[in-house]
C-alpha positions as CSV (number, residue, x, y, z in Angstrom):
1,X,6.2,2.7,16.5
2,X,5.6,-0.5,14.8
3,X,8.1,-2.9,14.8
4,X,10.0,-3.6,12.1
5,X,10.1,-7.0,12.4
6,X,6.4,-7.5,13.5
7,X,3.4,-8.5,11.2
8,X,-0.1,-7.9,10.6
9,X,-2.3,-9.8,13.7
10,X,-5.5,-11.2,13.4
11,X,-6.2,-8.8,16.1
12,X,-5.7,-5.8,13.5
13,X,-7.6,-7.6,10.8
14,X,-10.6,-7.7,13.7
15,X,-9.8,-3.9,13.9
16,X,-10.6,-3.2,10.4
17,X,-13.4,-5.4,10.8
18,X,-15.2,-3.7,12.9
19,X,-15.2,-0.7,10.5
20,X,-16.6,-2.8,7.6
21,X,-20.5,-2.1,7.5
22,X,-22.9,-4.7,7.4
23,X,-24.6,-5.4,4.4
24,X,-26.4,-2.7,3.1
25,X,-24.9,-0.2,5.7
26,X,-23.1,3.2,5.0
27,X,-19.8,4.0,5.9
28,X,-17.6,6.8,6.6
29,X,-13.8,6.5,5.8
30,X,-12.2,4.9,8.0
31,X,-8.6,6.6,8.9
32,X,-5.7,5.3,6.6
33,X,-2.7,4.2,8.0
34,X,-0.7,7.4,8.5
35,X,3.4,6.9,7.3
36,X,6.4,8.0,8.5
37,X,6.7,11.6,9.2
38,X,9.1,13.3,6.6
39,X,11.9,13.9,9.4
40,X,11.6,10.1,10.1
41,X,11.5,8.9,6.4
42,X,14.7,10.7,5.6
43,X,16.7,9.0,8.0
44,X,15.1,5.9,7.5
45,X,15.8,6.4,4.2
46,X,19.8,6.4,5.1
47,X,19.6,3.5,6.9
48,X,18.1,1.3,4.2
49,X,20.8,-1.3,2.4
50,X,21.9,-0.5,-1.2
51,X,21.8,-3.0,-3.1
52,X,21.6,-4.2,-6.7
53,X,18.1,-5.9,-7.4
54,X,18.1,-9.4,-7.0
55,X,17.0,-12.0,-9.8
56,X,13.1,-12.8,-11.0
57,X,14.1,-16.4,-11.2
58,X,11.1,-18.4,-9.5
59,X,8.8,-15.2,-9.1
60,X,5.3,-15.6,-9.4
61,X,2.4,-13.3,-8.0
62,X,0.7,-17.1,-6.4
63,X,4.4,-16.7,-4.2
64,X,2.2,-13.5,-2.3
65,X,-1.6,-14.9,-1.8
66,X,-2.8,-12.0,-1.4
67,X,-6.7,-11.0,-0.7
68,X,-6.8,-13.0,2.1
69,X,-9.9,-13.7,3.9
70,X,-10.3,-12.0,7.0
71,X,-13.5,-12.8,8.4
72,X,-17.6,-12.3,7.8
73,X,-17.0,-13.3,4.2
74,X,-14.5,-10.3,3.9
75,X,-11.1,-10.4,1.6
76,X,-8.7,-7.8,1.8
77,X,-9.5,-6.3,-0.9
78,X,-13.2,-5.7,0.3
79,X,-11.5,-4.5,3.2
80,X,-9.1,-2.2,2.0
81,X,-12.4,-0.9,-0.2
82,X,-14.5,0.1,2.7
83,X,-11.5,1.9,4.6
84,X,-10.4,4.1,1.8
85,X,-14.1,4.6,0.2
86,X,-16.8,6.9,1.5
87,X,-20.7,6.0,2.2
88,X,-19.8,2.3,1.0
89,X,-22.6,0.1,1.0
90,X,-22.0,-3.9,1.0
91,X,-23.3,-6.6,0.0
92,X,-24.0,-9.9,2.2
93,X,-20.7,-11.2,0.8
94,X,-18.7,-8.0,1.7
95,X,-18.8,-6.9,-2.0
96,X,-18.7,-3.2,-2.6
97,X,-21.6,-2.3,-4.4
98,X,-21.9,1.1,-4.1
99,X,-20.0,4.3,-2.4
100,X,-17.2,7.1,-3.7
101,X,-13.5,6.8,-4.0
102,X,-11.2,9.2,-4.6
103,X,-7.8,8.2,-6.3
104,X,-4.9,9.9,-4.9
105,X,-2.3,8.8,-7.5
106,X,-4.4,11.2,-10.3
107,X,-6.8,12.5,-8.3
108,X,-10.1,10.8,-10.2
109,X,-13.1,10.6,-8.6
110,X,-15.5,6.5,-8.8
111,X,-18.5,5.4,-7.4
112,X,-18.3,1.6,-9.2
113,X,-15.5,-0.3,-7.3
114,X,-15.0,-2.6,-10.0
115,X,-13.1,0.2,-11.9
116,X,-10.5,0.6,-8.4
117,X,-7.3,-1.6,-8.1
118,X,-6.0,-1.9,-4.5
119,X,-2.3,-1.3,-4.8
120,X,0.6,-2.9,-3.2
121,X,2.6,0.4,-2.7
122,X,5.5,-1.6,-2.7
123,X,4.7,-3.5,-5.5
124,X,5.1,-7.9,-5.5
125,X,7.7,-8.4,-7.7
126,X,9.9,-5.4,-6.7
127,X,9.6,-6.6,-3.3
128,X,11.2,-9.9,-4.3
129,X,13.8,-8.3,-6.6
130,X,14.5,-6.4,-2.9
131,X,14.6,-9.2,-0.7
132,X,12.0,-11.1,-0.6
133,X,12.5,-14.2,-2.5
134,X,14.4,-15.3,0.6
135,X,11.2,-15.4,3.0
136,X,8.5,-17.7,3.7
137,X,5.5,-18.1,1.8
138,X,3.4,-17.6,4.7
139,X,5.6,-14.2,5.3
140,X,4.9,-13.5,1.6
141,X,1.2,-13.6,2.6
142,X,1.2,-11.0,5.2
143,X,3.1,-8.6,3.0
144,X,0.6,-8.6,0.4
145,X,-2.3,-8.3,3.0
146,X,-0.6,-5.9,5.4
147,X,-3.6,-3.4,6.8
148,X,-1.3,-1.9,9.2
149,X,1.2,-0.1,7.6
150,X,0.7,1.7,4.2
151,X,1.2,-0.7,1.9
152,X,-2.7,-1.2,0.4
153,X,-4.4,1.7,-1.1
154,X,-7.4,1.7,-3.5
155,X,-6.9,3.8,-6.7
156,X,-7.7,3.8,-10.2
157,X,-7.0,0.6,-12.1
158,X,-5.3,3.0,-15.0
159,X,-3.1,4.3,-12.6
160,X,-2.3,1.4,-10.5
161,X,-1.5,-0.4,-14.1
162,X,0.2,2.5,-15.4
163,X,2.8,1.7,-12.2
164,X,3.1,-2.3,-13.0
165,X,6.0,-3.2,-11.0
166,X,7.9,0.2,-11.0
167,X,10.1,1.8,-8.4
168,X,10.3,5.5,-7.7
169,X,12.8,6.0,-9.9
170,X,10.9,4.7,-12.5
171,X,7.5,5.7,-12.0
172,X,5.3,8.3,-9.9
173,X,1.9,9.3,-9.1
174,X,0.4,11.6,-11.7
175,X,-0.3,14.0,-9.1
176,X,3.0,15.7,-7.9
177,X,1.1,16.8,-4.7
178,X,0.9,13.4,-3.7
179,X,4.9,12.9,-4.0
180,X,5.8,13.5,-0.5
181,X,2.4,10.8,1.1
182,X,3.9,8.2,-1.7
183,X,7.3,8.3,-0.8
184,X,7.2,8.3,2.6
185,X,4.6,5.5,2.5
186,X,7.3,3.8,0.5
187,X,9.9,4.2,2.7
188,X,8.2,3.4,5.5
189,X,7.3,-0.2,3.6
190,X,10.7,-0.9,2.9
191,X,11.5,-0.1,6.5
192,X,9.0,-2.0,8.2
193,X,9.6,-5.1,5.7
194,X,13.4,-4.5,5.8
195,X,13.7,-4.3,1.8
196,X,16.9,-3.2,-0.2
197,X,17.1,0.2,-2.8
198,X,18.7,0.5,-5.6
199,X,20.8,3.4,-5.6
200,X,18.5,4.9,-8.4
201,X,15.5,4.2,-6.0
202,X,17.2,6.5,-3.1
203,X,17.9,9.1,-5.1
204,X,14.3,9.2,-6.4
205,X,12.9,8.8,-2.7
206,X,14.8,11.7,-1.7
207,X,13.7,14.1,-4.1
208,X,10.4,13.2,-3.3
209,X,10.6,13.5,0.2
210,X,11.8,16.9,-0.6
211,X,8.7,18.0,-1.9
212,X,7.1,17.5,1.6
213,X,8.7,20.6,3.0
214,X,7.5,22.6,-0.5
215,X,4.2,22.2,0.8
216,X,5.0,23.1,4.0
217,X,6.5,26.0,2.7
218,X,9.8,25.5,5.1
C-alpha cells in the first residue's frame, strides 16, 4: 500500500507519461487510481484526528502550484485529461483537443475539454484548514499534482464549481451512486496526506461509505 508519508515520484509522472498519446494519437482510458476498499476506508476513517478546522490566515491557491509540468510539454492537467478521457487526441503541446469524458459527480457526458475542471478531491483550501498550512511549499506542490492516489479527477466545471472548497458534510456529488467511490477516495486522501476531520466531516464520510455495501447489496 502506499505510504502514507511518501509522495508522487518523477518515476510515476514518467508512468503516466507513457500513457499520454502523441500528438494526434487516440487513446484509451488509462486506469484511475483505485481507493481504499470500503473495509479499509472505515477504519481508516477511525483513525483520522478530529479536529477543529484550522484558520485561512495566509491561504492562497499560488501556496499549491499546481499543474505542474511533467514532461513532453505536458502539465498535469493535460495529464490527468488523457487518463480519465477516452479516444483523446493531442495536440503537439499536450493540449486536449478532442476525445469524450464522462463526469462522475453528475454523470454528464463532453467531448470539448475546455468545459472539464480537474478536481482536487480534497479540495486546496480545505486541505490547509486540515493541516496543511504547516508544510512546505514544495510539499504543497505535490499534493496538488498527486497522480498516484485519487486526488485528481476530471469532471464538469458546474460540478466541480458547485463543490468550491466544501467538505462532505457540506457538499456531495449529484450522483448518489457515486457516494461510496467519492468517500472512500476522500478518505483515502486524507489518509495518505495525514489531514484532520471535523467531526461533521466523519459523520458525513461514514454515511457515505455506508452506501457502498447498498450497492453491494450486503
Amino acid at each position: 500500500m502506499f505510504s502514507l508519508r511518501s509522495w508522487p515520484t518523477l518515476a510515476a509522472a514518467a508512468t503516466f507519461l507513457s500513457l499520454v498519446p502523441a500528438a494526434g494519437a487516440g487513446a484509451s482510458p488509462a486506469e484511475l487510481p483505485t481507493p481504499i476498499s470500503a473495509s479499509v476506508a472505515y477504519a481508516q476513517l477511525a483513525q483520522l484526528t478530529v479536529a477543529d478546522p484550522r484558520s485561512m490566515a495566509g491561504y492562497s491557491r499560488a501556496r499549491f502550484p499546481h499543474w505542474a509540468q511533467q514532461g513532453r510539454s505536458c502539465d498535469t492537467r493535460e495529464i490527468v485529461l488523457a487518463r480519465d478521457g477516452a479516444d483523446v487526441k493531442q495536440d503537439e503541446s499536450c493540449r486536449a483537443i478532442s476525445g469524450t469524458w464522462h463526469s462522475e459527480y453528475d454523470g454528464k457526458d463532453f467531448t470539448n475539454a475546455s468545459e472539464l475542471d480537474i478536481d482536487h478531491m480534497v479540495p486546496l483550501a480545505q486541505a490547509w484548514r486540515s493541516g496543511a498550512n504547516e508544510w512546505t511549499d514544495t510539499r504543497r506542490r505535490q499534493f496538488a499534482n498527486d497522480l498516484e492516489g485519487p486526488q485528481l479527477v476530471a469532471v464538469s466545471a458546474s460540478s466541480n464549481r458547485s463543490k468550491g472548497d466544501q467538505s462532505p458534510d457540506q457538499w456531495r456529488p449529484p450522483l448518489r451512486s457515486y457516494w461510496c467511490t467519492y468517500s472512500r477516495a476522500w478518505i483515502d486522501v486524507k489518509s495518505r496526506y495525514e489531514l484532520t476531520v471535523t467531526e461533521a466531516e466523519r459523520d458525513a464520510l461514514g454515511e457515505m461509505v455506508g452506501t457502498c455495501y447498498e450497492a453491494s447489496g450486503e
